[in-house]
Structures are given as C-alpha cells and as structure tokens.
N, C-alpha and C positions, 0 to 999 in steps of 0.2 A: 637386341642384336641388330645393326643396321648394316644390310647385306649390300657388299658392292655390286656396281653392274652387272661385273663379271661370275661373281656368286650366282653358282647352279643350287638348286635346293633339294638340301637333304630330309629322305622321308619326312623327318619329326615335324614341315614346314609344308606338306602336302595338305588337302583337302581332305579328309574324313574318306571319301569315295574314292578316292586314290592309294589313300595311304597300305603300304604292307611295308611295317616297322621289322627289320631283320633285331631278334634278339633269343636268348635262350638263357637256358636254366642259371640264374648263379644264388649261392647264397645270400640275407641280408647282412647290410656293414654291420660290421661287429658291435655288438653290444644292442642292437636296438632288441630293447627288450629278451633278450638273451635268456632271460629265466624261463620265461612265459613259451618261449618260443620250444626248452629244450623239454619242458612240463608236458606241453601241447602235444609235440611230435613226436613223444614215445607212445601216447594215448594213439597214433593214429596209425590203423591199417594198414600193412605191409602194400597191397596193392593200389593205396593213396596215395602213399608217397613215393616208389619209384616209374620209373618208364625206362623203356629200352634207350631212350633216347639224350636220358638224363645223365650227366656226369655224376660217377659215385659219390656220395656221403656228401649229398648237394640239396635242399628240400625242393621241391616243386614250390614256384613262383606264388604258384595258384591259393597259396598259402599265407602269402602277405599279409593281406586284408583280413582273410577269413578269420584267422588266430587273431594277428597283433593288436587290430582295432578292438577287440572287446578285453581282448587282455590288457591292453593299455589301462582301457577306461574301467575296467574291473580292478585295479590296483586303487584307482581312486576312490572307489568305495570302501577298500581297507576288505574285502572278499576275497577267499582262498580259490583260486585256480585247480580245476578236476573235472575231470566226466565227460569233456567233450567227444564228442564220437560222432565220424565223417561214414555217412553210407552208402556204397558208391549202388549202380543201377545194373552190376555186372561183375566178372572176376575182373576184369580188368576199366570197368567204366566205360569202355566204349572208346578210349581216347586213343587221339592222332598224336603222332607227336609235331611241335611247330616247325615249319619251316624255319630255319635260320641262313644270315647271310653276314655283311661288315658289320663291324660296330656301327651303331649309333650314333652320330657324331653333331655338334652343334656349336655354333661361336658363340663364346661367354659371355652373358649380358654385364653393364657397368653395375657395382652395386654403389648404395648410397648410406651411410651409414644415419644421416640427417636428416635425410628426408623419411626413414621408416616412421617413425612415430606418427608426424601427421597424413602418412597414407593408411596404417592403422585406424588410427581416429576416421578418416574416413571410411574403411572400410566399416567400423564397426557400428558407425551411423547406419550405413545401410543395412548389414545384416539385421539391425535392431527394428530397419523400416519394412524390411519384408513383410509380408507376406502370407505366411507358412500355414496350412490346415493343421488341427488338432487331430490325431486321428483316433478310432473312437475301440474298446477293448475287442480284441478277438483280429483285427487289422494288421496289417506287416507294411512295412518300412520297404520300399523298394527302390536299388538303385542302379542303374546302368553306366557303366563305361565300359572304355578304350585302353588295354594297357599293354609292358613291353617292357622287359627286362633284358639286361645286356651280362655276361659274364665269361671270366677264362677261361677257354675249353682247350684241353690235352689231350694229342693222338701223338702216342709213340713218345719221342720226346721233344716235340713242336708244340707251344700253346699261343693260341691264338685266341683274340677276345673278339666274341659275335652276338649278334641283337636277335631278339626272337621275332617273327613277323609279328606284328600289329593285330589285337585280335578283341573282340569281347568277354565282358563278361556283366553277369545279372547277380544279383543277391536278392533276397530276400527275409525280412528279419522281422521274427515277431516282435513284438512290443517289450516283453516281459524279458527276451532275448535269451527263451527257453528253445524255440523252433526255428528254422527256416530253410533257405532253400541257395545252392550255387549252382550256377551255369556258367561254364568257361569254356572258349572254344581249346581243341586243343589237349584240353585238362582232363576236364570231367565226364563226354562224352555227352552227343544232344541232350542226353537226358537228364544231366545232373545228378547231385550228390544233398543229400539231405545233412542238415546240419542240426544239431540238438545237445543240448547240455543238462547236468545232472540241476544246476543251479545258473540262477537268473543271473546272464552277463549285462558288463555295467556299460557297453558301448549301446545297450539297446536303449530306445527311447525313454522309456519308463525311468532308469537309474539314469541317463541325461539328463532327464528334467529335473532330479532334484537334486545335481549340482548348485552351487552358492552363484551367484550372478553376479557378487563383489570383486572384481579382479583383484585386486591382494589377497584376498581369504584362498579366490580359486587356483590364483597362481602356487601359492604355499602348498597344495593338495598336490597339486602335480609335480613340485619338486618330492615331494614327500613320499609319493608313491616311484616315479622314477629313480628315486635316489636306491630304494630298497629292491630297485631289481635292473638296474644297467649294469654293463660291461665296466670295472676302474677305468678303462683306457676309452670311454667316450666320455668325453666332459661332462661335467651336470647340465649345464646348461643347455647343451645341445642337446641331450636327453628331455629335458623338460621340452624343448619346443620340438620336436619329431612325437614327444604326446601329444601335443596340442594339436598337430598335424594330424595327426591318426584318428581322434577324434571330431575331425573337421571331416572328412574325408568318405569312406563311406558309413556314413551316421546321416545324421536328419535332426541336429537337435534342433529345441525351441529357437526362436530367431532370439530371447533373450540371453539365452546359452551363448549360441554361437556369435553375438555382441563382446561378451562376457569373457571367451574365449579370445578373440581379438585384442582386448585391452588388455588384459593377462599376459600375450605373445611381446606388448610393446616394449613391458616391465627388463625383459629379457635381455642381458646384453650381447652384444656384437649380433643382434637381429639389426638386417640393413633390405632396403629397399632397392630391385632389379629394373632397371629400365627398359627393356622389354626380354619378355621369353614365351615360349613355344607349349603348346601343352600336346599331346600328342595324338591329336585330330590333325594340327597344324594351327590354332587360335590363337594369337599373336596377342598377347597382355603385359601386364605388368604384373613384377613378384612382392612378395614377402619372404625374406629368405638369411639362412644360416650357415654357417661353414662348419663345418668340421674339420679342424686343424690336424685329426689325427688321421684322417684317409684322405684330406685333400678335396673330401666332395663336399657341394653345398646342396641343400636343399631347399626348392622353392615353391609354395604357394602361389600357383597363379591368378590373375584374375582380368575380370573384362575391364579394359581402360576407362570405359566408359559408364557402364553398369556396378563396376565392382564387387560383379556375383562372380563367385568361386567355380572359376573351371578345372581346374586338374592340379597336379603336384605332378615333379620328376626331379632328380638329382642329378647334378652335374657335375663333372671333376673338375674342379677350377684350380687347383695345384698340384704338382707333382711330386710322391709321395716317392723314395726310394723302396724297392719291393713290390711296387705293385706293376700291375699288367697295363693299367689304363693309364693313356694319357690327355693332358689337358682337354677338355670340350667332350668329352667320354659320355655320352646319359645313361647312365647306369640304369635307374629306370624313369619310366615316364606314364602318366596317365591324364585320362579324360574323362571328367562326369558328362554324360550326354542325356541324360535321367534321372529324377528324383519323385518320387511320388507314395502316395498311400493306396493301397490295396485293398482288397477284403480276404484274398487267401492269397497261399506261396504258391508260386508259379502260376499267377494271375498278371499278365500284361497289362499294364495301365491304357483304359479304352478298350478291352476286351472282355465279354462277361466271366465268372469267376465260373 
C-alpha cells in the first residue's frame, strides 16, 4: 500500500508503542472450520464465553487461535474432536471488556497472481534455513502477539462496524498439546485460563512433526481434512489455505514443516502475492494471500521483505459483498507474532526463570 503525502496513518500503520487498534467482538467468516468451532464451544464454560460487553450469540474473539488452530491441525491427523476445557482464574476471569472505537480501515495492497509462486519458493527456502531449537519433553511452545478484531455491533436499530483496541495475548502449549496456558488482555483476566484436553491436539508440536514434508502428499491431507469439516459456501480451496494459515501461525513447527507447508500453499490456486501490507504492530511487508469470493475478504500472510520471516496474518475486505456491513479496506482482523520461543513450564516468560 503506497501512502500518498497527504495519507494520515491509520492505527494498523502505527508503531507497536503507539498502537491501540479500535475493534471488538465479531464472529469468524463463515465456514472456517465451523464444525470444530460449534464442537469446541458447547464444551466451553458459560462464563468463557460471554461478557457484558459482547454482542449476543457472538464467541469471544479470544477463541480464534485457541480452538481453531489445534482443531485445524487435529483434522489432519484424522482425530476425533472432544474434552477441551477452558478454566478460568474466577467466576468471571477477571476480564475487562476492550475498548472499542471506528473500524479498522487500511488501503488494499496490489495482488499478484505470478509472482506468488516464486515468492513462495522463497519463502520456503528460508523457513527450510532457519534455525529453530528442538525442544526437549516436559517443554511448552510459547507464543506472543498483538491482535484485533473488527465486527457489527447493533444498539436499538443502528449498526455500526467497530475495531477492538489492540491488545495482547501469550499462549502456551505443551508438546503432546494435552496442557497449556492463555493470557489475553481484555479476555481472560491478568491471570489467565488454563487450557487442556481429554486427547493429544494435532496443532501441538509432537503431531506437527510427523506431518509428511512432501508437498503433494501434505497438500492432499489438508484438503482432505478441510474438505470433511468446512462451511458448502467457503470454497475448498480457500478452506485448504486458511488451514495452512492456522497452522503457520500460532504453532512452532519443525522449519521442515513449515518449508513443507509453504510449497503446499504455492499448489493452491488463485493464491497471489501482495505487494505490501500491514501486520498489526504496523510492519510494513509483503503477502501471501487468498480471496474469498464469498465474503469479499482476502487473507494475508505477511512477511519481512527482507528476512522473509513470518510476521502476522490479518484479513481484508477487498470486495464488496451485497449484505454485509463492511466495506472495501474493512481489516476484519489483524495480528502480530512479536514472540516464539521454548520454555520449560506454562506461564514461564522466555528469559525469566520457571
């Protein structure tokens, strides 16, 4: 997005230290993962899931990641979905509700449908050159960011679409991705909510790691699992690449994986490449990114121009959809990984002793 002179910058373009992102509750776009999602959130705690502040029969945001990513990547092991249980620190967890303010708003980066592939290839060079420690059993997966969701909020018979302030949030995930631990501001209250399941989720490292590393084998998995739990009216294909996104995202897999996962995404069609976008610190990259023709919004993989490490994901409205609330340049939502690292226990700060 190349801002003119006169372009004043909106939050999503701020500094980290600046930033308060206006957004609040909304649901996710239809179909993503919809099974996993309606499984998940009857299992969950009446005082989990609403707030005073929440619009009715709406999930708390805070729930994005926590469910979908292991649900996701749990379809791909061909494992039955059950027993998750969210336990908060209080009757009510302690939580504030977010400030909210205008939508979200941001100018549409150009996509590229020709140049995706060989920015793929590069990307997945590098993830393949990282890096990454092996971490060792009894260890948790830890990750930090920045995130903010936008949705339509009705009083009386006025609706208006507002962005949540900009806010954090921690995970922490054991290995086996039986335990771990969330902190969301906002959400869960300073103390957090412990997160645990009856059986091993497939987003945790242990069930990443023995994903296939062949992209046609691995690509096939993920239609295969997508296919048997999307919404009819989300495309396959866009279904397959918002799994791959889910599992890119807050996970940690092997740099083999996430290589693996890359070349997989390229196979995909109408994947095209963004010329620049925003991740919601304000880090100014370039995308990997897909459109949804049925809501209008596209979603993008951002990354550093220069590095080609994975900073955040947010989705954009890039067409306008008859029925809905948002229009063009809408970020529905937006995040930032500002942290990745190995631990030795849950809610152990990396650099901090356990």
């Amino acid at each position: 997005m190349n801002a003119s002179p006169s372009h004043q910058p909106h939050p999503a373009e701020w500094t980290e230290t600046q930033s308060l992102l206006p957004s609040a509750e909304r649901d996710l776009p239809a179909g993503r993962h919809q099974f996993h999602k309606e499984q998940l959130m009857a299992r969950i705690h009446e005082d989990l899931r609403t707030s005073p502040a929440a619009p009715p029969k709406r999930p708390n945001p805070f729930l994005r990641r926590t469910i979908l990513v292991p649900a996701a990547a749990l379809a791909l092991a061909g494992a039955v979905v059950g027993g998750l249980a969210l336990t908060g620190s209080g009757s009510d967890g302690g939580r504030t509700p977010l400030a909210t303010g205008p939508a979200l708003t941001t100018q549409v980066g150009v996509a590229d449908a020709k140049g995706a592939p060989r920015l793929l290839d590069r990307i997945s060079l590098a993830a393949a050159d990282a890096s990454t420690p092996t971490p060792r059993e009894g260890q948790y997966i830890y990750i930090a960011s920045k995130v903010a969701s936008t949705y339509p909020r009705t009083v009386g018979d006025k609706t208006t679409v507002v962005s949540q302030q900009l806010h954090s949030r921690q995970v922490w995930n054991s290995l086996d991705g039986k335990d771990g631990w969330l902190i969301e501001a906002g959400q869960t209250g300073d103390k957090g909510i412990t997160l645990s399941s009856d059986i091993p989720l497939s987003g945790a490292y242990n069930a990443l790691a023995q994903l296939p590393t062949d992209p046609g084998t691995l690509l096939r998995r993920i239609y295969r699992a997508s296919d048997a739990n999307r919404d009819p009216e989300v495309p396959r294909d866009h279904a397959a690449f918002v799994a791959i996104g889910d599992l890119l995202t807050e996970s940690y897999p092997p740099a083999a994986i996430s290589a693996a996962l890359y070349k997989a995404a390229a196979k995909i069609p109408g994947v095209v490449s963004v010329d620049d976008a925003v991740d919601a610190t304000g880090r100014h990259g370039i995308a990997i990114a897909r459109q949804n023709d049925t809501d209008g919004e596209r979603t993008e993989w951002i990354f550093d121009r220069k590095t080609l490490r994975f900073l955040g994901e947010r989705t954009v409205v890039v067409k306008a959809v008859a029925g809905s609330p948002f229009k063009v340049g809408t970020v529905t939502f937006t995040s930032a990984i500002t942290r990745r690292a190995i631990v030795d226990a849950d809610k152990q700060v990396p650099g901090q002793a356990s």
